[in-house]
C-alpha angles and dihedrals in degrees: 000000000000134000111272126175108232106251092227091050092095141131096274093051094047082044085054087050108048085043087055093036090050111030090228112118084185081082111111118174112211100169143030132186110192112192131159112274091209152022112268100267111032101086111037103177103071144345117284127202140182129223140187113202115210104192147170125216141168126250125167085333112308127098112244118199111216136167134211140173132231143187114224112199111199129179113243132257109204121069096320090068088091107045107039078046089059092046094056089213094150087049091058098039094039078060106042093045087049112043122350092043091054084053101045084045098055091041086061094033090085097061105022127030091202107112126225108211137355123272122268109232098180138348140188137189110189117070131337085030108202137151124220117212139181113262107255088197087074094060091049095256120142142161125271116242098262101193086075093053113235113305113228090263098057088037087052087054095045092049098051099045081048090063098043086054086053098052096046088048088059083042086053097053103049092047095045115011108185092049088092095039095106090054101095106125139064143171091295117048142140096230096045111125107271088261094074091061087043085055095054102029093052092047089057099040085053090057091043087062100039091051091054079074092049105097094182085071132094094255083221089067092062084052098047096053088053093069105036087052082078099061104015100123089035083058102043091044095056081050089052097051117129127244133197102216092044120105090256133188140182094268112215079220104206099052100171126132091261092060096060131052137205145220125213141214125218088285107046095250109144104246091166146046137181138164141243148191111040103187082117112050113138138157120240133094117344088231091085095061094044093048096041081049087047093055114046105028122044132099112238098254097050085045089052105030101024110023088109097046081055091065098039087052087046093049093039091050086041099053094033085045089051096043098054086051086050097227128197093218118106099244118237114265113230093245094050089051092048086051100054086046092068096041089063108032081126086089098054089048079063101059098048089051096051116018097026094075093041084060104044096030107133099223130059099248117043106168143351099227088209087072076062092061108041103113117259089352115144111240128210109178100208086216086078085067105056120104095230094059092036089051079048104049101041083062097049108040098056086058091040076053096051090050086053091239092137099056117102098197095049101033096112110045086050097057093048105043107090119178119222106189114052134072104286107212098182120258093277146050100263107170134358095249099103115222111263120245088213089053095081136127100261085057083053093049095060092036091054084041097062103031086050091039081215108122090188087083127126140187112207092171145348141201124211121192138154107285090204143023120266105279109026103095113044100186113039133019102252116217125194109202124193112199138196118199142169120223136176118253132166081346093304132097114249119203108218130161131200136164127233127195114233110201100194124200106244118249131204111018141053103303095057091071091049091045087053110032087039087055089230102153086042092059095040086057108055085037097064102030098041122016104031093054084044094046088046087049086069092070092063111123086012103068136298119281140186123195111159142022105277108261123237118162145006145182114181086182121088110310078053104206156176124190119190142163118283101250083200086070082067087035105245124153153192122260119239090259095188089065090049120241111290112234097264082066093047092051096046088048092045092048096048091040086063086040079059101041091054101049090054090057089048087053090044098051088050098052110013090198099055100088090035091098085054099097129124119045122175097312122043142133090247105047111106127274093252093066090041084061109047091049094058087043094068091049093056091039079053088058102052088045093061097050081082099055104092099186095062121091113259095216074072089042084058095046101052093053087051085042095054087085107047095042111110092032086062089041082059101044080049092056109035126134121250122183105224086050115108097251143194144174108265132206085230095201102052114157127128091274086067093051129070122191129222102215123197133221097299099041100260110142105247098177149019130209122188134234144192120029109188097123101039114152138187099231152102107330080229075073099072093022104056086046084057105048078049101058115017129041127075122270092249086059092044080058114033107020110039094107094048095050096058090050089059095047101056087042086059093043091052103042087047092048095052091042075056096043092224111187087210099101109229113244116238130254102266091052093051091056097045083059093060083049098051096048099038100126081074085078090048095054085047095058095046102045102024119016078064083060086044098053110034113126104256097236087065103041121133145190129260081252097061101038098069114056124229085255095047107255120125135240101191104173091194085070080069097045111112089222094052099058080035086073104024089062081059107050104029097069090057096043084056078049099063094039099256101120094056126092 
């Protein structure tokens, strides 16, 4: 059907609306432009409009003249009426957006100024039923382009704001508890008019039939979807019951890319997120929210490689979220939530039947979903068809298959069993690192009983996922393992859970020699059992520090690994490391870099044997070859990017390529040790991935702890600081702070080293100063091998592992990053300036 403006939608109905919205009778509306709000297709509910408001007020006596634009949502009239009117969704969103969402949003006002929904401006009930909203698009909020699926950025945000929507709602209820009373129903119940099942069963059906043509597929899964087309929403709202007892939420209930928006910073990062549409709102498990989410709205990558970093960030904000509400409500342990995630994947199922290939579908305008509805009509939904879905689902239902899911007879057992003690690795494939045999619970057990010294523990279950992305951590596969466990005290058996970080030693490919033959795991070792306790014992009498993670456990024999404390548990937290680090970053890590710096000469002073060991760091004469290598690689993949960048000169274009050769050799002569120099005993790999921040109330980073230790080095401080103007700032402090940030770096070195009475004497400013200049190829051995790693968009980062070739070239995808060469044109030109980029 095509567009019509209501004929009611004029300008003496929007002038009614914005004097009621606004209590002010001056208002006179001379003027309306009613347009659609969005493309056919993308909202399927009811009928959306835009319209820009032209007006007239009073105001201390003169007559002002304003706009304003607002979205007008109005139940259909065609062969939807029925239905939607069956459903009652605008009595449930007329409600939400004007009373329960308000709520939810000043409880959380006190903690997080990120809003959840738009404001409801007018509503009305009886015919014709409609909903007036503030316009998003003012306040620079758009939809993401859903035919990609949600990049890891946009789905982080979502998440998060989900979770922020879960916990007030939790706030909400205990508060008020009847204010949640009316939400009864979501997208899969019993009652629902006929045409919801309709909806689900006939999507279903449709893929049934297009799979019988997919001859990549198990010929039994076609089948199998026949036959579960008949009772699919009889199924998944049996799933989707709720349940008392149950940790339940207010679920937002449609939770699919087209139903949130997004605002966007300079350079179209996502930095926002809110929802919209609220016809579905129920309360009930919050599975039902993240599966429905799963499954419609994530881009490939972030569904293979980031579906289980999703779940971590939803149960962090949630329990960070809950806990700064102080709710009464036992928060949801991670396990419990991972388990109720796999009771109820039917509805996740769901969503990739019927709102997937709405998403992914190739052309604009995949279905009329009044096709759906036609009685006894057969349906083909022509998303079914497109590439993308069919390259998704031939992925996903084999594994939907394997987890018995598709099996009518047998649906119901399987969704219930859950198996308590095992390993539980999540119900995809989230990352290529493979889950240990020797990482079990029995291995636990012995780990938490000697670090405890408390033999009456014991582990009931663990669960072991990847503690960071891929990419973020080069040398080492970083777990992360929750454990439950049971221990004596005072004669009875007290259940407590906590979570430990494994860094294991890479095996089978390149790294595994540079890990060996560099000693890496060696160095980390001694520097987190033995120095850094020794170096934060300096500090007693003087104040309480902490440096490092605790450490628990090691086994510098094959499998070669490191076992430490979970800095989250404190909540503490890594930095966005794509955006650089603001200046208030800049300004915590330098403080507490100098805080480092002078504990290791007061350790030093104390015992002058204690940093000897320290030798090495990234570039010296006795690392391996294979490190030798990739780090002139970078150098020589630098030159043939630049080759590219027409607006550098090409005489640098010439010395990068002669410098290729002679890289690391130079990084080594920059960093070596000299004995007369003021030294200390650097972190050696300090850029923003090694440091986690500790945030207050409002969100300002109060403190920084360091992590991963594997290149420290005794040297020159310009050793660690010019590493870290290469890599980690943004671009605005490169610029602007540097200087300052020295300066507050050597305030906080000296002020620490006299509060520890160091008979080391600090070296003045100036010196300090020569010593950067001295040194200053180290930054240029930053930019090229690790400010790449820094940069690189996040749908296109690699391992270690990937990025060098079998035959040893690279394929770092960050020489390619826009901001990258953004930055590089810049500083190039005045590293050629000083010499450093000539042989």
């Amino acid at each position: 059907m095509a567009w019509k403006k209501p004929d009611w939608l004029d300008a003496s109905h929007v002038q009614k609306v914005l004097r009621n919205h606004e209590r002010d009778e001056s208002i006179e509306v001379f003027g309306i432009s009613v347009k659609p709000a969005v493309a056919k297709g993308d909202n399927y509910t009811s009928d959306m409009h835009r319209v820009a408001v032209e007006f007239f007020r009073g105001r201390n006596d003169r007559r002002i003249q304003e706009t304003r634009s607002i979205i007008v949502k109005v139940a259909p009239c065609d062969l939807r009426e029925e239905w939607i009117a069956g459903l009652g969704v605008f009595d449930i969103e007329s409600s939400m957006m004007s009373a329960t969402l308000p709520k939810m949003q000043e409880i959380l006002g006190k903690f997080s100024p990120e809003s959840l929904g738009a404001r409801c401006l007018y509503y009305q009930i009886e015919k014709p039923t409609h909903i007036v909203i503030e316009d998003l698009t003012k306040d620079g909020f758009k939809m993401a382009q859903q035919q990609l699926g949600l990049d890891l950025n946009h789905s982080v945000l979502a998440i998060r704001n989900l979770a922020r929507f879960h916990a007030s709602s939790i706030a909400l209820k205990e508060k008020y508890p009847k204010a949640i009373a009316n939400y009864k129903k979501g997208l899969f119940d019993k009652d629902h008019p006929i045409a919801m099942k309709l909806w689900l069963n006939r999507s279903l059906r449709s893929l049934a039939k297009e799979t019988t043509s997919w001859s990549e597929l198990n010929p039994q899964i076609p089948e199998k979807l026949c036959k579960l087309s008949d009772v699919m929403y009889e199924k998944t709202c049996e799933v989707a019951l709720y349940r008392e007892d149950d940790f339940n939420v207010l679920n937002h209930g449609d939770m699919w890319v087209n139903n949130m928006m997004f605002r966007y910073d300079e350079q179209q990062k996502p930095i926002e997120q809110i929802f919209v549409d609220f016809q579905f709102c129920h309360w009930g498990s919050p599975a039902e929210d993240l599966l429905y989410f799963f499954g419609s709205s994530l881009s490939d990558d972030v569904r293979l490689q980031h579906r289980d970093l999703l779940v971590s960030e939803y149960h962090t904000t949630l329990t960070v979220t809950m806990s700064k509400l102080q709710c009464k409500t036992a928060v949801l342990s991670f396990d419990n939530l991972q388990a109720i995630l796999k009771k109820r994947v039917l509805c996740e199922l769901a969503a990739v039947a019927a709102t997937l290939p709405v998403v992914v579908f190739e052309e604009r305008e995949p279905f009329n979903l009044e096709d759906v509805l036609k009685t006894n009509a057969e349906f083909h939904h022509p998303g079914h068809r497109g590439k993308t879905y069919r390259k998704i689902v031939t992925r996903l239902l084999p594994l939907y298959n394997s987890m018995g899911i598709l099996d009518v007879s047998h649906l119901s057992s399987i969704l219930i069993a859950v198996n308590r003690r095992r390993i539980h690795r999540g119900n995809f494939p989230v990352t290529k690192m493979e889950i240990l045999n020797w990482l079990n619970p029995t291995f636990i057990q012995k780990v938490l009983r000697k670090t405890e010294q408390d033999d009456s523990i014991e582990v009931s279950d663990i669960n072991v996922k990847p503690g960071t992305s891929k990419g973020d951590n080069y040398l080492g596969d970083l777990l992360r393992v929750n454990v439950d466990f049971l221990r004596s005290k005072k004669h009875e058996k007290i259940a407590e859970t906590t979570s430990l970080i494994v860094k294991v030693a890479p095996r089978g490919d390149f790294r595994e020699d540079l890990v060996r033959s560099g000693k890496l795991y060696d160095t980390e070792i001694s520097m987190l059992s033995n120095t850094l306790p020794r170096m934060e014992n300096t500090h007693v009498g003087v104040g309480t520090i902490s440096l490092a993670p605790r450490y628990i456990y090691s086994q510098i024999e094959v499998p070669i690994h490191l076992i430490m404390e979970d800095l989250k548990l404190k909540g503490l937290r890594i930095a966005d490391r794509h955006a650089g680090l603001d200046l208030e970053h800049c300004l915590v890590a330098i403080r507490k870099l100098a805080v480092f710096h002078a504990s290791s000469i007061a350790l030093r002073d104390k015992d002058p044997q204690a940093l000897i060991r320290y030798e090495r760091g990234l570039c010296h004469e006795s690392q391996p070859a294979s490190l030798v290598a990739f780090v002139n690689g970078c150098a020589e993949a630098l030159g043939k990017q630049v080759v590219k960048w027409p607006e550098l000169n090409p005489r640098i274009r010439e010395k990068l390529v002669k410098l290729s050769s002679v890289f690391y050799e130079k990084g080594s002569e920059s960093t070596r040790f000299e004995q007369d120099d003021f030294n200390v005993l650097n972190h050696g790999d300090f850029w923003v991935n090694n440091m986690m921040f500790r945030y207050d109330e409002r969100k300002k980073p109060v403190d920084a702890i360091f992590v991963d230790f594997q290149l420290s080095k005794h040297g020159s401080p310009a050793i660690d600081l010019l590493y870290f103007f290469g890599t980690s700032p943004s671009d605005d402090v490169r610029i602007h702070h540097r200087d300052l940030l020295l300066r507050e770096y050597y305030a906080s070195l000296t002020a620490t080293m006299a509060d520890l009475k160091c008979s080391t004497e600090a070296p003045g400013f100036d010196k300090l100063q020569e010593a950067l200049r001295k040194r200053a190829f180290y930054e240029v051995i930053a930019s090229f091998v690790i400010l790449p790693l820094v940069l690189v968009e996040v749908e296109v980062q690699k391992g270690l592992d990937e990025i060098i070739k079998p035959d040893g070239t690279h394929e770092n995808p960050g020489f390619e990053s826009k901001i990258y060469r953004k930055v590089m044109t810049r500083v190039l030109p005045l590293f050629d300036s000083m010499g450093l980029l000539d042989v």
